[in-house]
Structures are given as structure tokens and as C-alpha cells.
VOGU-3710 file (C-alpha; in Angstrom, 3 decimals, decimal comma):
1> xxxxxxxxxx> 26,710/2,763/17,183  29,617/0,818/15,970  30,013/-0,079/11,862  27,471/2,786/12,005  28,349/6,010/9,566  27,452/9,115/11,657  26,437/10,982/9,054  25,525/10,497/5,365  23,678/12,645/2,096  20,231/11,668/2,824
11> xxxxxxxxxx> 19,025/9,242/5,390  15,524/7,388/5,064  13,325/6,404/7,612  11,503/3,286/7,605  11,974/0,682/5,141  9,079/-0,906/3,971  7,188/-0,668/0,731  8,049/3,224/0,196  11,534/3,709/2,037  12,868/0,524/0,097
21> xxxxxxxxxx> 12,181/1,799/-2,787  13,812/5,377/-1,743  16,837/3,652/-0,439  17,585/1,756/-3,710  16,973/4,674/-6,263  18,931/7,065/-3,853  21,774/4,616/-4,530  21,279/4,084/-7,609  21,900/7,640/-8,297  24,962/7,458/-6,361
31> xxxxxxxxxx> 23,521/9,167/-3,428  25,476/8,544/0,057  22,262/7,111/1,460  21,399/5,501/5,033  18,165/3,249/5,993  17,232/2,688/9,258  14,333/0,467/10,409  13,249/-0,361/13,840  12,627/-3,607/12,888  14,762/-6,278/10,157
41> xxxxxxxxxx> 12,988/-5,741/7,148  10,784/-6,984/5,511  8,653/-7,907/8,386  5,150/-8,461/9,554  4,776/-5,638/11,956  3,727/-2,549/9,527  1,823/-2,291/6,152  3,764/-4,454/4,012  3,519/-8,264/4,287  0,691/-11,047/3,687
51> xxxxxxxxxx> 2,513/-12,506/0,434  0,461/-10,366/-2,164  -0,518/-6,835/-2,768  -3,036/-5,934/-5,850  -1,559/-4,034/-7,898  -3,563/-2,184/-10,915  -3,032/0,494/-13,685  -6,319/1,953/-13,874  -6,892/3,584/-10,269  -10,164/4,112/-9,006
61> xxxxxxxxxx> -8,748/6,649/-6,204  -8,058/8,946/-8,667  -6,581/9,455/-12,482  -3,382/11,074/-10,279  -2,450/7,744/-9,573  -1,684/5,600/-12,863  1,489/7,669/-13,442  2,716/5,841/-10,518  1,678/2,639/-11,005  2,610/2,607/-14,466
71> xxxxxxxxxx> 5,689/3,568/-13,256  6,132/0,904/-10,902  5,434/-1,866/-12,944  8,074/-1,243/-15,183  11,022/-0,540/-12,132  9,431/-3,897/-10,839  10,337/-5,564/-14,066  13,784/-4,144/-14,538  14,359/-5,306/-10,896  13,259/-8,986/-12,470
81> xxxxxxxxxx> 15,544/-8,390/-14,951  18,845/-7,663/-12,455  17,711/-10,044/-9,503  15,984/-13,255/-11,097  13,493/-12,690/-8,672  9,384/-12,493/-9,449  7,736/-9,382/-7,900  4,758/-8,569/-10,204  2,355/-11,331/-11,110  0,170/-10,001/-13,858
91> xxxxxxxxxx> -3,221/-12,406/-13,646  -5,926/-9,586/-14,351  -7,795/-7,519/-12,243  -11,342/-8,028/-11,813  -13,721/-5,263/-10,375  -17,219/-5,926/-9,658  -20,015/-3,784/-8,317  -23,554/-3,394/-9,369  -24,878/-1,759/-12,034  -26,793/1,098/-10,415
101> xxxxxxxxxx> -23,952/2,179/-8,264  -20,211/1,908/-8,775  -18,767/2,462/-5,523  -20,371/3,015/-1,987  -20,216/6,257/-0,617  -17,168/7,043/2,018  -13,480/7,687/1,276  -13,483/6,746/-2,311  -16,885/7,282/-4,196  -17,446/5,663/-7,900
111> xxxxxxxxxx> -14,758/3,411/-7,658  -15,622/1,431/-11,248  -16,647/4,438/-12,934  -12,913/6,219/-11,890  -11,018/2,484/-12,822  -12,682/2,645/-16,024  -12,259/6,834/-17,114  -8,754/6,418/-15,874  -8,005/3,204/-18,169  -9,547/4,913/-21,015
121> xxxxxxxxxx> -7,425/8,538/-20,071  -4,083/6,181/-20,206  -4,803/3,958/-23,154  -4,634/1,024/-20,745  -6,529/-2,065/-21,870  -9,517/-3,287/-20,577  -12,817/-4,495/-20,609  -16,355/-4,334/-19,464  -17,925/-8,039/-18,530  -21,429/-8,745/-17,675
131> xxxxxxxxxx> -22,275/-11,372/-14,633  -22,930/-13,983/-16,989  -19,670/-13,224/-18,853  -17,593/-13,022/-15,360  -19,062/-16,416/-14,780  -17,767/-17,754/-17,829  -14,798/-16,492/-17,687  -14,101/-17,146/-14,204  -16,159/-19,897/-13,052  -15,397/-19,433/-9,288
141> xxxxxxxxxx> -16,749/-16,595/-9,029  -20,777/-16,320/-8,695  -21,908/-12,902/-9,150  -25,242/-11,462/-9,065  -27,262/-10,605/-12,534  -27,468/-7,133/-11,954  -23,593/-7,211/-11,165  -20,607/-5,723/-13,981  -17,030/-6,311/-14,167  -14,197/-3,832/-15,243
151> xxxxxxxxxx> -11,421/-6,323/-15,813  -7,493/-4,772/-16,830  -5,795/-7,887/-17,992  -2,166/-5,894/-17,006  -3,658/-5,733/-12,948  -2,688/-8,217/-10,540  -0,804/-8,568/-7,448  3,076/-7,792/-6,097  5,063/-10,042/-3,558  5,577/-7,131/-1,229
161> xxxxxxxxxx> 8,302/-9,264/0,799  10,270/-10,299/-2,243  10,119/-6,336/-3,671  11,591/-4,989/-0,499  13,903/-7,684/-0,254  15,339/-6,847/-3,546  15,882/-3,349/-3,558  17,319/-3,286/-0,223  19,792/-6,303/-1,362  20,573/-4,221/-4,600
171> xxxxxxxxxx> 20,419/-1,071/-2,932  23,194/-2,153/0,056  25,022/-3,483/-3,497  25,438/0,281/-4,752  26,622/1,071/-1,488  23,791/2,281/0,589  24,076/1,502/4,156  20,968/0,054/6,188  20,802/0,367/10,603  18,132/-1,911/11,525
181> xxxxxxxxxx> 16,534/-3,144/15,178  16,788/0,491/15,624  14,209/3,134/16,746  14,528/6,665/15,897  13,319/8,758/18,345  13,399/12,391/16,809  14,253/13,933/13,797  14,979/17,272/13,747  16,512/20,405/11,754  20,485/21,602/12,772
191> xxxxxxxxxx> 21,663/24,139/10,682  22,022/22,914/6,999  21,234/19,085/8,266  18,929/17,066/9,518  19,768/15,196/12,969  18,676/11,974/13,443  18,498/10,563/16,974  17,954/6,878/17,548  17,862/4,766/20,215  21,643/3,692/19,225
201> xxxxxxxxxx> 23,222/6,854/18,587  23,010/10,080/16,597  23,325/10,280/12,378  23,595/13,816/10,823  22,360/13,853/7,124  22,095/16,567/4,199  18,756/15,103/4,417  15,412/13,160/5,469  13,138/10,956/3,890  10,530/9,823/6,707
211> xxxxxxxxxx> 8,424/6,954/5,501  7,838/5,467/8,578  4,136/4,424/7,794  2,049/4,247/11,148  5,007/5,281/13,240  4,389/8,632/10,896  2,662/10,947/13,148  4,630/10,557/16,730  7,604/11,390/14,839  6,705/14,287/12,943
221> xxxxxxxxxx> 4,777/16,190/15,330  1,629/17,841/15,960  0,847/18,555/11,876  0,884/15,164/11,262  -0,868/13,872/13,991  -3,813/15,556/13,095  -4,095/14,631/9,447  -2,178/10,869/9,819  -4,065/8,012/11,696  -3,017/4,276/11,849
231> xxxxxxxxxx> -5,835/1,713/11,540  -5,700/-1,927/12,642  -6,599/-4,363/9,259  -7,039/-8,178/9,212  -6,283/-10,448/6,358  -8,118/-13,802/6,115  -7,000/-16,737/4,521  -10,015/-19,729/3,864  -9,334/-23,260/2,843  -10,479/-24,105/-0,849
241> xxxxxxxxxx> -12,947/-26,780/-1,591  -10,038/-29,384/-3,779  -12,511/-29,128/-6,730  -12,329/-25,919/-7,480  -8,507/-25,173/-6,541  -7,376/-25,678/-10,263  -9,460/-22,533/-11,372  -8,704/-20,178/-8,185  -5,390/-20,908/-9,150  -6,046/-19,157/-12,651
251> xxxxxxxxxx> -8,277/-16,496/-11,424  -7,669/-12,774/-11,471  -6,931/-10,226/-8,126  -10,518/-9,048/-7,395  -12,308/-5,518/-6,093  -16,237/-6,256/-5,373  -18,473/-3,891/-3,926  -21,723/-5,172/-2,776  -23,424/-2,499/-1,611  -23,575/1,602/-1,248
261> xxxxxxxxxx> -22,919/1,683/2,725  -19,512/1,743/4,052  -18,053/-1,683/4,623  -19,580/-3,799/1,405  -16,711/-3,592/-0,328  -13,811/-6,365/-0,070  -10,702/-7,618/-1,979  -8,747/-10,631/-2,568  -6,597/-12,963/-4,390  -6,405/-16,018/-6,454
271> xxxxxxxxxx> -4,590/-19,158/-4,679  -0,973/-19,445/-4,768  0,010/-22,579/-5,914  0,251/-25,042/-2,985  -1,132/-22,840/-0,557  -4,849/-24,097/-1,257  -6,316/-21,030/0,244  -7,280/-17,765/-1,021  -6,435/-14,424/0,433  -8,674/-11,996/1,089
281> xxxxxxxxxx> -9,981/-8,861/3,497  -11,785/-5,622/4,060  -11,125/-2,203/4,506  -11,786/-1,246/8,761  -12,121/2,162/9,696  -14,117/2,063/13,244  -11,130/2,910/15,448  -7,397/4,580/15,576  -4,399/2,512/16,922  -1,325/3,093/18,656
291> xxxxxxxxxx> 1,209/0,774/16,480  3,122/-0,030/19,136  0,248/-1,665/21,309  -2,249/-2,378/18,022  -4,045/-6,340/18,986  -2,601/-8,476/16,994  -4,034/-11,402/17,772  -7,410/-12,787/15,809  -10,780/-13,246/17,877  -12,310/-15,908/16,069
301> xxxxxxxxxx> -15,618/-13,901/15,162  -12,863/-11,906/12,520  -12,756/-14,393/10,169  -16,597/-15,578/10,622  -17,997/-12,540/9,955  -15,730/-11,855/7,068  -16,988/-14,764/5,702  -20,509/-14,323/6,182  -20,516/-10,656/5,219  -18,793/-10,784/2,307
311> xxxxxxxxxx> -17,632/-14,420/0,650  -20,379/-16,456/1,427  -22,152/-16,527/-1,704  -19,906/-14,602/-4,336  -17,689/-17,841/-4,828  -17,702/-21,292/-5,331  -14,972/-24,151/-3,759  -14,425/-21,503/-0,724  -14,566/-23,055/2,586  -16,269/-21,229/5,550
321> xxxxxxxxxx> -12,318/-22,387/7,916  -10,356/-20,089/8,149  -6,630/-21,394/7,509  -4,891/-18,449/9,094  -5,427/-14,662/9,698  -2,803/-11,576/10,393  -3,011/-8,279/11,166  -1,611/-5,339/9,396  -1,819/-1,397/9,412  -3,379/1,492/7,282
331> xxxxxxxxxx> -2,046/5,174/7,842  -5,302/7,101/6,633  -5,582/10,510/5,821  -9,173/12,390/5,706  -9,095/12,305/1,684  -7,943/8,988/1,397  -4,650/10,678/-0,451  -1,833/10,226/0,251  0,901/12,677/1,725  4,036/13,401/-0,039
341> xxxxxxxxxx> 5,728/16,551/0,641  8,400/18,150/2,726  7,713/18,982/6,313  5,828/22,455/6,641  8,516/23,557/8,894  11,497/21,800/8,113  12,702/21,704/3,535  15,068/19,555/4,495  12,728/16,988/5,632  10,582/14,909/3,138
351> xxxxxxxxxx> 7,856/12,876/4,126  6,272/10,360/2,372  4,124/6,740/2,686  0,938/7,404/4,444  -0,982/6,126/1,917  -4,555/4,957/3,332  -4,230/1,151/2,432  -3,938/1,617/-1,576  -0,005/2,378/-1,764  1,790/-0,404/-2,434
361> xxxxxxxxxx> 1,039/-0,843/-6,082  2,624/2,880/-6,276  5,182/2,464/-4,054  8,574/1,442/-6,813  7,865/4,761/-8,485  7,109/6,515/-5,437  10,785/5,925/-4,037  11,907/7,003/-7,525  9,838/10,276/-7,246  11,460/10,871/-3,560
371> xxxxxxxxxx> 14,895/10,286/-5,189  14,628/13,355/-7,606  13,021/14,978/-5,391  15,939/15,043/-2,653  18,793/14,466/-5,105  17,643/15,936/-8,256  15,011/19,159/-6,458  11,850/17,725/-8,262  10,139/14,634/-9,353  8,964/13,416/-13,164
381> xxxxxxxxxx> 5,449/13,025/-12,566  3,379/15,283/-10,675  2,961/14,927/-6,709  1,103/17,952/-6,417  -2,145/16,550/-5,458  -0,182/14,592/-2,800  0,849/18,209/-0,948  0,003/18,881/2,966  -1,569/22,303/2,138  -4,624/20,411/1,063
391> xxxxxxxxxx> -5,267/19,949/4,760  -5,344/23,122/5,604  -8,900/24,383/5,188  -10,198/20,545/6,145  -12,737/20,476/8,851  -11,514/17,936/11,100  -12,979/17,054/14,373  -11,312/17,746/17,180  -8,468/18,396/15,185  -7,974/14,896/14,730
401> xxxxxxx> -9,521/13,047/11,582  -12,567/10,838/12,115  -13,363/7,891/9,591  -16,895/8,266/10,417  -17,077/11,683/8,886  -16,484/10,122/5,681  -19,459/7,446/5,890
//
């Protein structure tokens, strides 16, 4: 591995939306830190890419969660403030769902009712809008009369290239190194270290932070495996009716669940300017993928049914053409949670990113929280709820986790 330091403080595995962030607050602390990547980050290959990511301060996954996303917006603004780049677009967040239900049932139950309790826990400002005031409001979007709206004027979406980007360009400023195109194929306790052995070479390091994402579970073992599974996503991008680009354009980041079964929920994004499209997808739980073979190419029924399922309808100036779809990948746990905590087996090992589709808007504080954590022996704000011991009384089936128990 020439150039390549053979051994370093702490090295972190997997650098996209939660080892980026690790990487730069290990060197901003001063921490010899390595980051090594088995592809050239960022890329399209993991969980982190499509332009936009929705970010939101009042979470309905659970009150746990605005600490971190709090959090994040404000590293994602002093990282504005040091690169002159824009990561965090703050255009509102708009949640919609009916008025006799707030969330279907599955992995996370009374999603509007949890946004809304964990806005008013954190003094984070909001409001409640009836259909005919969404339509006001936002006159692209057509919702139903018996239909509400949380909306958090602070909510709104993260360039999830551009972050990455900047912390690892600020990060390899403070001296952190980064070994990319390179696939680690084991990582494993020696003595006081942690050996890292990649398909270049060996690195030995005081330390690991694994947040390799879907590649998760092969490399951490059996524990993992049974508690971590990767899930194949599709984001859909249709064409916008010219009319009606103007107010996409100004339009809020959206939630909308149309009905209590699983799959009637959906997300999306207002048009960036110039694209004239607007972003938007589902969550898909019917099958476990390996994420070195996942399909990623788009059968055309994707983006029709998409369509017909869930836009048609609920908009106006949205095109039934789709102007391009990609693929990306959820690591999903059987709460939904995610996982941050050292190895059961192994202190010297921290893992942390699988985090079940709804991590990116967490993932600047995140790194942060991994950085005390390894550097400093504990984080700020609380990741006990995030622990592996949770699992350990969890019926599973087959010892593997099954998205249709959660249904």
C-alpha cells in the first residue's frame, strides 16, 4: 500500500453520510485518523446520493432523535461558514396524513402525532394546517378534505454529495488521511489494536469506527447479520407540467401518508432550480439484498406504479414521465433504530450508520457523537436508545429480521 500509513489512532470505515462526518470531527480534534472507502466518495453506490436528503427537527421516529438533528443543522452551518459551500436548504417541511390516523401501522406508527409531541418537547416551531390551508399555502399540492398538515418551517432537505464532500476536503485539511478504491476485508481485535485488513494491505489502529452502511453485516459477523439487513430503494424523478414549475420551485420537502397499510406513505422534494422535475420515492421493504449484486437497473413498471400509487392525484403540474430513476440502499434494523454502539465482543470497535433509511438528517452530529465517543470515552447527547442489547430479547425469525413481521 504505498503513500499508505500502516497504522494510525482510529481508523473509520466507510465514508459516506456517517463516516464523513466521523473522519472530519476525529480531525478536528486532532485525532491521527484514517478513512478508507471501497469506492471514491461521494458516490452513487450506497445510501447517500440523489442530490437531496429531508432533513427535519421534529422526528416522528422518535423524540431520541431531535438532539441529533438539531445538532446537525448547526455543524452543517458552521461547515457553510468555513467552506462557502450550501449543504442545508431550509424550505419547510410539510407532513400530511389524514385526520383519523397519523401514521400507518409497520416500523414507525403515529408518525404526525410523534413530529408534532417532539416539536412541542424541543420548543421547535411549527404549525398545524388544514387541507384547505395546505392548498393555499402551497398550491401544488391537492390534498384531500379530511387530510392535516404538520409543517416545521426550519425542515427541509441536505445536499448529501456536497456535505460529504466538505468534510472529507476539510477533514484531509486537518490532516486526516483517506485510502479509497479499497475493500476491507476483516476487521479484527490484536492485542490493544484493531487490525484492519484490506484488499491493499494491512492498517493497525488504536481504534475502529465501522460505518460501512449495507456492507455492515458481512463485516461484522454473525451479531450483525442477524439484526442488520440491506434493502434495495428507488428514487423517481417526473417531469413538471412548465405552469406550475415556478411554485414547486417554492414548495416545502414533503411526508404524506395516505393510508394505514404498509406502503401508503411516500416522500419528496420541491424542484431544484433548472432541473424541472421533482424528486420523490417510497419506502420498500419486500426483500433483502446482497449490496454487491443489488439490481440496479429500473424496470419501467418502477416509476409507473409509483406514480399511480402515490402522485397521481396529490399534485398538480406533475407529469406521469419519468425523467430519470436510481437506486439506492436502506440498512434496516427490526425497530427501525438505529445501531450505535461498540461491538459486543470487541470495545475497541465502534459501529455505527445502519440507520433504516431516516439517517442522514442525523448524520453531522452523529460523526460528532462517534468522535467523543472514541477520543473523548462518551458522547454529549444520549445514544443509549441506539445500544445492540436492545436486540437481545427480539423475536426474530429465523434469526434473521423479517420486514413483514412489522406490517
Amino acid at each position: 500500500m504505498a503513500d499508505t500509513p500502516s497504522s494510525c489512532d482510529v481508523a473509520v470505515i466507510g465514508l459516506g453520510a456517517m463516516g464523513a462526518a466521523a473522519l472530519y470531527q476525529l480531525a478536528r480534534r486532532g485525532v491521527k485518523a484514517v478513512g478508507i472507502d471501497r469506492f471514491s466518495p461521494p458516490h452513487d453506490q450506497g445510501s447517500t446520493h440523489g442530490e437531496t436528503r429531508i432533513t427535519r427537527q421534529g422526528i416522528g421516529e422518535g423524540a431520541q432523535y431531535s438532539p441529533l438533528a438539531l445538532r446537525s443543522h448547526e455543524v452543517w452551518r458552521e461547515l457553510e461558514a468555513e467552506t462557502g459551500r450550501s449543504l442545508l436548504v431550509a424550505c419547510g417541511c410539510l407532513v400530511v396524513a389524514s385526520k383519523e390516523f397519523a401514521r400507518p401501522t409497520g416500523l414507525r406508527a403515529d408518525f404526525l402525532t410523534q413530529t408534532r409531541q417532539a416539536a412541542e418537547r424541543y420548543g421547535i416551531a411549527h404549525e398545524m394546517l388544514s387541507a384547505d390551508e395546505i392548498r393555499r399555502r402551497f398550491p401544488h399540492f391537492a390534498p384531500r378534505d379530511h387530510e392535516i398538515g404538520y409543517f416545521e418551517p426550519g425542515g427541509g432537505y441536505a445536499r448529501p454529495e456536497e456535505c460529504i464532500a466538505a468534510q472529507l476536503d476539510v477533514a484531509g485539511r486537518m490532516g486526516a488521511r483517506t485510502i479509497l478504491g479499497t475493500v476491507v476485508r476483516e476487521v479484527r481485535p490484536e492485542g490493544g489494536s484493531v487490525r484492519i485488513v484490506t484488499d491493499r494491505g494491512e492498517i493497525l489502529a488504536g481504534q475502529a469506527i465501522v460505518a460501512a452502511g449495507a456492507w455492515a453485516p458481512g463485516l461484522m459477523g454473525e451479531a450483525f447479520e442477524k439484526v442488520l439487513t440491506p434493502m434495495r430503494q428507488v428514487m423517481h424523478w417526473y417531469a413538471l407540467d412548465p405552469a406550475w414549475e415556478n411554485a414547486w420551485e417554492r414548495g416545502p420537502v414533503f411526508i404524506w401518508q395516505h393510508g394505514k397499510g404498509a406502503g401508503q406513505s411516500f416522500y419528496g422534494f420541491p424542484s431544484i432550480p433548472g432541473s424541472h422535475t421533482m424528486k420523490t420515492a417510497t419506502e420498500q421493504y419486500e426483500a433483502s439484498v446482497d449490496p454487491d449484486r443489488v439490481e440496479r437497473a429500473i424496470d419501467p413498471e418502477e416509476p409507473r406504479l409509483m406514480y399511480e400509487r402515490h402522485v397521481a392525484g396529490r399534485f398538480n403540474g406533475v407529469r406521469p414521465e419519468s425523467a430519470k430513476s436510481l437506486t439506492c440502499l436502506y440498512t434496516v434494523t427490526p425497530d427501525s433504530d438505529f445501531v450505535i454502539d461498540r461491538h459486543p465482543d470487541h470495545d475497541r470497535i465502534l459501529v455505527v450508520s445502519p440507520c433504516s433509511g431516516h439517517g442522514f438528517k442525523h448524520s453531522a452530529a452523529i460523526g460528532e457523537s462517534a468522535a467523543e465517543v472514541v477520543a473523548e470515552g462518551r458522547s454529549r447527547i444520549d445514544l443509549s436508545g441506539f445500544a445492540m442489547k436492545r436486540f437481545d430479547s427480539l423475536a426474530l425469525a429465523g434469526g434473521v429480521f423479517n420486514p413483514a413481521m412489522q406490517a
